[in-house]
C-alpha positions in Angstrom: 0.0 0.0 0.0 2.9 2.4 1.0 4.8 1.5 -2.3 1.4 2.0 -4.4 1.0 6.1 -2.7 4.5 6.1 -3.1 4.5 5.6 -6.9 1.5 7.8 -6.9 3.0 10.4 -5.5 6.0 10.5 -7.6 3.9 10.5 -11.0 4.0 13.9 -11.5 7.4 13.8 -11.2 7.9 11.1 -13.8 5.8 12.6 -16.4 7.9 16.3 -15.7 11.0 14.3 -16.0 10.0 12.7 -19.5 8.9 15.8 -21.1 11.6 17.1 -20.2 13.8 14.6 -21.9 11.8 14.8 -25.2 11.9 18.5 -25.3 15.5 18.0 -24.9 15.8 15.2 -27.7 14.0 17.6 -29.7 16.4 20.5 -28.9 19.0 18.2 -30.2 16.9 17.0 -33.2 16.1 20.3 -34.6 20.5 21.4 -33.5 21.3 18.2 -35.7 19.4 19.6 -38.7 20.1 23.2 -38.5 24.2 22.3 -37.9 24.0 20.4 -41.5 22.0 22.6 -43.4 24.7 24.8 -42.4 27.6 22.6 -42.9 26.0 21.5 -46.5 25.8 24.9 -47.4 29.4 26.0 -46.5 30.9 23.0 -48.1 28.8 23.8 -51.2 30.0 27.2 -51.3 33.4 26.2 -51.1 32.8 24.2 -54.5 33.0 20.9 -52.6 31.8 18.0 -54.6 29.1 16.1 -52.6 28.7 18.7 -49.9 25.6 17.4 -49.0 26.6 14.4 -48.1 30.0 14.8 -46.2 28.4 17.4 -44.5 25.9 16.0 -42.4 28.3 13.2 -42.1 30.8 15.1 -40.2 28.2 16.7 -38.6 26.6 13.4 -37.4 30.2 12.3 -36.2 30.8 15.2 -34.2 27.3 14.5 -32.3 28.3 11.0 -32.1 31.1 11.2 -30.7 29.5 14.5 -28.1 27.2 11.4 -27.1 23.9 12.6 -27.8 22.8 9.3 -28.1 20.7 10.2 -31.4 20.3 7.5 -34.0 18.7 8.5 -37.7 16.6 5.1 -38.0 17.6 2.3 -40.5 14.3 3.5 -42.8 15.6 6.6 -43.8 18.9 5.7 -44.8 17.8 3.0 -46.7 15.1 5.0 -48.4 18.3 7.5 -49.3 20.4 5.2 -50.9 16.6 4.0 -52.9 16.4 7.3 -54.0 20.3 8.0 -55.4 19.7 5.0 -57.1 16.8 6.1 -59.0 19.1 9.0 -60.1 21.9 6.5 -61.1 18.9 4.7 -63.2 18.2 8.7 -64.6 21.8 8.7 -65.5 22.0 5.2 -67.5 21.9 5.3 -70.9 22.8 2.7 -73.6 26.0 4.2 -74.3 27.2 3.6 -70.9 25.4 0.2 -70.8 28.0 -0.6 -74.3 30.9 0.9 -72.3 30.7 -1.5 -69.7 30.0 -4.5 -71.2 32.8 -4.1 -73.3 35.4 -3.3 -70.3 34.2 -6.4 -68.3 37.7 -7.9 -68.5 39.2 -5.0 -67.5 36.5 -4.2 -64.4 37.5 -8.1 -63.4 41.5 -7.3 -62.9 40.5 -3.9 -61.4 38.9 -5.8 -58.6 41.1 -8.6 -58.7 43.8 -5.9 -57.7 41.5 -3.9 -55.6 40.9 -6.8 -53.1 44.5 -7.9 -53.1 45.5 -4.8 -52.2 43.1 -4.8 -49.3 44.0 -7.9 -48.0 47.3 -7.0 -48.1 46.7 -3.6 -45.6 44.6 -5.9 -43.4 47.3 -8.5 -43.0 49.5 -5.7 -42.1 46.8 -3.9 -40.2 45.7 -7.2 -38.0 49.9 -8.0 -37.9 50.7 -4.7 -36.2 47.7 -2.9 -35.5 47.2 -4.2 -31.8 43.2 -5.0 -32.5 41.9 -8.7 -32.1 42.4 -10.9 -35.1 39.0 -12.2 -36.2 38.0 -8.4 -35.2 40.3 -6.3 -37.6 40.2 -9.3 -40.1 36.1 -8.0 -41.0 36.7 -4.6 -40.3 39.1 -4.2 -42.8 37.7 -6.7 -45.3 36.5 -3.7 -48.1 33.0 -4.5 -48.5 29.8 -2.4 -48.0 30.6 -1.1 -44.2 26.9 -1.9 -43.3 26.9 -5.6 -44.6 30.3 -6.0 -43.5 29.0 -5.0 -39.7 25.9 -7.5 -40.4 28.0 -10.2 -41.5 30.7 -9.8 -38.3 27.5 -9.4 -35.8 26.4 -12.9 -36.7 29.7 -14.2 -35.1 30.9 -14.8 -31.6 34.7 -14.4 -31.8 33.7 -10.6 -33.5 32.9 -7.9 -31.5 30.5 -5.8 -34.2 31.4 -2.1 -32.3 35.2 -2.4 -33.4 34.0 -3.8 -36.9 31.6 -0.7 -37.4 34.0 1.6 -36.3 36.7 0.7 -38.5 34.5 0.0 -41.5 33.3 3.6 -41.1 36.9 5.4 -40.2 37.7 3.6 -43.6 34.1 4.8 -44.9 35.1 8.9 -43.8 39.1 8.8 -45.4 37.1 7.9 -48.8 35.0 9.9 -48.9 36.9 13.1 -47.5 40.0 12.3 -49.7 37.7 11.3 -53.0 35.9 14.6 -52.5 39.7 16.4 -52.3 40.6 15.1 -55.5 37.9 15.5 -57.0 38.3 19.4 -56.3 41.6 19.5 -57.0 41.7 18.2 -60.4 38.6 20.9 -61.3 35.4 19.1 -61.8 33.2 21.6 -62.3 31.1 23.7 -59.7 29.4 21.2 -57.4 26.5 24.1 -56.9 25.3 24.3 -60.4 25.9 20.0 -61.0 22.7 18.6 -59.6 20.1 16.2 -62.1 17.3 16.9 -60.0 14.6 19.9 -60.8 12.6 22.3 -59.0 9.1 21.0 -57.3 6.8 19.7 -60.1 4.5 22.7 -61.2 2.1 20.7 -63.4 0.3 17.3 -63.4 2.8 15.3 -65.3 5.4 16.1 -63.7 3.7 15.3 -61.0 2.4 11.8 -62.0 6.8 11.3 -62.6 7.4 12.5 -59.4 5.0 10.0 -57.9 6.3 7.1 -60.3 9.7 7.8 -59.4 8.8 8.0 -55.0 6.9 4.9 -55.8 9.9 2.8 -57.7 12.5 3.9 -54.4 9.8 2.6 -52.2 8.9 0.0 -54.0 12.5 -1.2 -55.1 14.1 -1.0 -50.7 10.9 -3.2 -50.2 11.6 -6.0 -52.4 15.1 -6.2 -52.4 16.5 -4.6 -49.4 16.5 -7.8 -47.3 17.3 -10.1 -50.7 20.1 -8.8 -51.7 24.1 -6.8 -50.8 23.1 -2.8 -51.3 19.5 -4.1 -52.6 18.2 -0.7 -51.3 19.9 1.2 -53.5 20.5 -1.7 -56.1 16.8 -2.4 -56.1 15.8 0.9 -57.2 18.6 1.7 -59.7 17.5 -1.4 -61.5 14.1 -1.4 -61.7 14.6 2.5 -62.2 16.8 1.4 -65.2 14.4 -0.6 -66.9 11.5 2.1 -66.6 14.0 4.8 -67.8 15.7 3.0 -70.8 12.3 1.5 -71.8 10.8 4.8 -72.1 7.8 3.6 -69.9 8.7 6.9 -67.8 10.6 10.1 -66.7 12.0 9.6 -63.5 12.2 13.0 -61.6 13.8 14.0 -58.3 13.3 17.6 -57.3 16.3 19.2 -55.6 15.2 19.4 -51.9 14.5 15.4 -52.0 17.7 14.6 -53.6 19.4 16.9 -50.8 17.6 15.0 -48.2 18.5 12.0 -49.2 22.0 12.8 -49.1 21.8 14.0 -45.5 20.0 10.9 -44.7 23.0 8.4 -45.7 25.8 11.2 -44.1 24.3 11.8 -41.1 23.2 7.9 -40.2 27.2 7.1 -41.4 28.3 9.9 -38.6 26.0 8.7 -35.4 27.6 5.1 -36.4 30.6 7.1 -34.2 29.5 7.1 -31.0 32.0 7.5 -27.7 32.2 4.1 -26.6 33.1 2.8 -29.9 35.9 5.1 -30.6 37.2 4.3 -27.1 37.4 1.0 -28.1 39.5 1.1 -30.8 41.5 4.7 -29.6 45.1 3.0 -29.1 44.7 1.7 -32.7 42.5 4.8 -35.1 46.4 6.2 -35.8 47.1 3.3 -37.1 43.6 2.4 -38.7 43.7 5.8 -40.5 47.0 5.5 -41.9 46.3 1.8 -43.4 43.1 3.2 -45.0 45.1 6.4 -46.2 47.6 3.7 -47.7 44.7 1.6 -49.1 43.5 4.2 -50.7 46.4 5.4 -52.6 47.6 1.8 -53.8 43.8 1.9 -55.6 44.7 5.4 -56.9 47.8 3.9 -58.5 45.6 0.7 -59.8 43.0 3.7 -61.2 46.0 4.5 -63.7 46.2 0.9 -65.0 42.7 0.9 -66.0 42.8 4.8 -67.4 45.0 3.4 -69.7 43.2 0.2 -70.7 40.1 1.5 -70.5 40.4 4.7 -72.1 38.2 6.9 -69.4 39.0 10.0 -67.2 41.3 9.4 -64.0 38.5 10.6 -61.4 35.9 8.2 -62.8 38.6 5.3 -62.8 39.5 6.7 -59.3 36.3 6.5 -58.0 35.6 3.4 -59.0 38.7 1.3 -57.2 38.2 3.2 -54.0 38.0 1.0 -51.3 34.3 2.8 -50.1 31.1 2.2 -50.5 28.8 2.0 -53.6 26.6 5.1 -52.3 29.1 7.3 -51.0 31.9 6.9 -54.3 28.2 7.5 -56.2 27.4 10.5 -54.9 30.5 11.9 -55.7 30.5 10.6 -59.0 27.1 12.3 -59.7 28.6 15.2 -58.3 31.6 15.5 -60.5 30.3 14.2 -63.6 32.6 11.4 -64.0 31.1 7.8 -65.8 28.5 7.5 -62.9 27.9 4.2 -64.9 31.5 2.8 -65.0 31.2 3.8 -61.2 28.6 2.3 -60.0 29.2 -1.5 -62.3 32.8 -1.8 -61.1 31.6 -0.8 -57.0 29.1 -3.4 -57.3 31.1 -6.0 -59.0 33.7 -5.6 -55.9 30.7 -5.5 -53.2 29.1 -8.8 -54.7 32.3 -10.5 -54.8 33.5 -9.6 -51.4 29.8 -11.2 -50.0 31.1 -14.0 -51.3 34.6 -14.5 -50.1 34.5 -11.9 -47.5 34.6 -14.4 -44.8 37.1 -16.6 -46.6 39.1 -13.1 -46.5 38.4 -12.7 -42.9 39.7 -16.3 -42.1 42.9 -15.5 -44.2 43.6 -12.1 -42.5 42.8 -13.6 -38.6 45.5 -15.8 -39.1 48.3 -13.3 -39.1 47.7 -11.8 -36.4 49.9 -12.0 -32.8 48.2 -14.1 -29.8 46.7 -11.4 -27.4 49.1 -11.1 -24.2 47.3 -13.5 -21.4 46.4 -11.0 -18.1 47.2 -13.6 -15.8 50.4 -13.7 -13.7 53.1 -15.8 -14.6 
């Protein structure tokens, strides 16, 4: 009886104290989204390519790591990478389709090389790197970060925090460093680049606009859980088929396209929270500078296939770095490289690492040093 007045007495309390804490989730909510409407817009005036993506990303890493405990759910990042690939289907055309069937022998040895390379940085990574072996074995197996961290949860000797973390560190270094070349060797102005229009102002653009939401929604439903990437895959291809087919003109208004892009960068940047990064602390040196070393072996594979493939550096650049298929993408829309060439070549290497990633992994865990036992001699 005391215990039930008790409780009653403290309800007020209680319900004061939850408001409280959902005006304050709000608060940080509505911070999130002003901090990267800001951050997309500064990176955008400084003629960054993809701006609106890296800047919520670094914005969601900075809150992440501030432990505010916010998490941008699974939905909306998925239904972002649907909707860049209906703009990769808006992209396709058969020229590009001829262009990549006939560099599929070329595309093979590029990520032949690609995921030599990589095992070679994780050998040396799990060697001297001071992480666990099976651990650093999948997080540096360069696959799609989120599958990767799917794949490593489903085993016990893995602990899926260090996995995610290291995936995404890799993730960031891409992505920032692809986004500095792409500046640096001048393409274009990232502020006047993007293929989406102004809201539809009559009813057939309207009636595309609603055929184009209904193929990203559509397209993460059927093949998000079927297939590596099927969120954005799913899309892209039945996007693809619609577009090339002439059965419809996809449309994607600017302020949707920008929204999906803060979607996939800010879900990539609360992956970073404070626990995780203390994790693996003793060892992100060392994590950054294998994925800065990754990265520039790919760069050097990028002038083999220039050559044999007769396309532009940054397109052949983007599409042997070690990130993932949405991110290298975005940045590929961005720049107006062969988004096509891009986007085959990414999701030859993602396919192919689902299926010897864990093979990989095995390979890797075996070269690293037995952990030091805490018990006394």
């Amino acid at each position: 009886m005391l215990s039930f007045c008790g409780a009653l007495a403290l309800a007020p309390y209680s319900s004061s104290s939850s408001l409280s804490s959902r005006l304050r989730r709000l608060g940080m909510w509505l911070a999130l989204l002003l901090a990267c409407v800001a951050a997309s817009g500064l990176l955008t005036y400084w003629h960054m390519p993809a701006g609106g993506f890296i800047g919520p990303m670094l914005v969601g890493i900075a809150f992440g790591v501030g432990g505010s405990g916010l998490r941008l759910p699974r939905r909306c990042f998925k239904l972002g990478q649907g909707t860049i690939g209906v703009l990769i289907a808006h992209t396709m055309t058969m020229s590009v389709l001829m262009t990549i069937l006939d560099g599929w022998l070329v595309m093979l040895l590029a990520t032949a090389i690609t995921l030599l390379l990589s095992l070679l940085v994780g050998i040396g990574l799990v060697r001297y790197g001071g992480l666990p072996g099976s651990t650093a074995a999948w997080g540096t197996t360069p696959g799609a970060a989120a599958a990767m961290v799917a794949m490593a949860e489903e085993r016990e000797d893995t602990d899926p925090r260090i996995v995610a973390a290291m995936q995404y560190v890799r993730v960031v270094c891409v992505v920032l460093v692809g986004a500095l070349v792409s500046h640096w060797l001048g393409a274009g102005d990232p502020a006047a680049r993007s293929d989406g229009s102004g809201w539809p102002g009559d009813l057939a653009e309207l009636f595309d606009l609603a055929i184009t939401l209904a193929v990203v929604v559509g397209g993460v439903w059927l093949c998000d859980r079927r297939f590596p990437a099927g969120a954005l895959l799913g899309p892209m291809v039945i996007g693809s088929v619609l577009h090339l087919g002439g059965w419809s003109s996809l449309t994607i208004p600017t302020p949707l396209l920008l929204l999906a892009y803060g979607c996939i960068g800010v879900y990539v940047g609360l992956r970073f929270d404070r626990a995780a990064l203390t994790t693996v602390a003793r060892s992100l040196g060392k994590m950054v500078i294998a994925s800065m070393l990754l990265i520039g072996l790919c760069a050097l594979s990028a002038l083999l296939m220039v050559g044999l493939m007769d396309t532009q550096f940054i397109t052949a650049y983007l599409a042997t770095s070690p990130g993932g298929v949405d991110s290298m993408t975005i940045i590929a829309i961005d720049t107006h490289a062969d988004v096509g060439l891009v986007v085959a070549l990414q999701t030859l290497r993602l396919f192919t690492v689902v299926l010897v990633g864990p093979a990989m992994a095995r390979f890797i865990a075996r070269f690293a040093r037995p952990m030091k036992s805490s018990a006394s001699p």
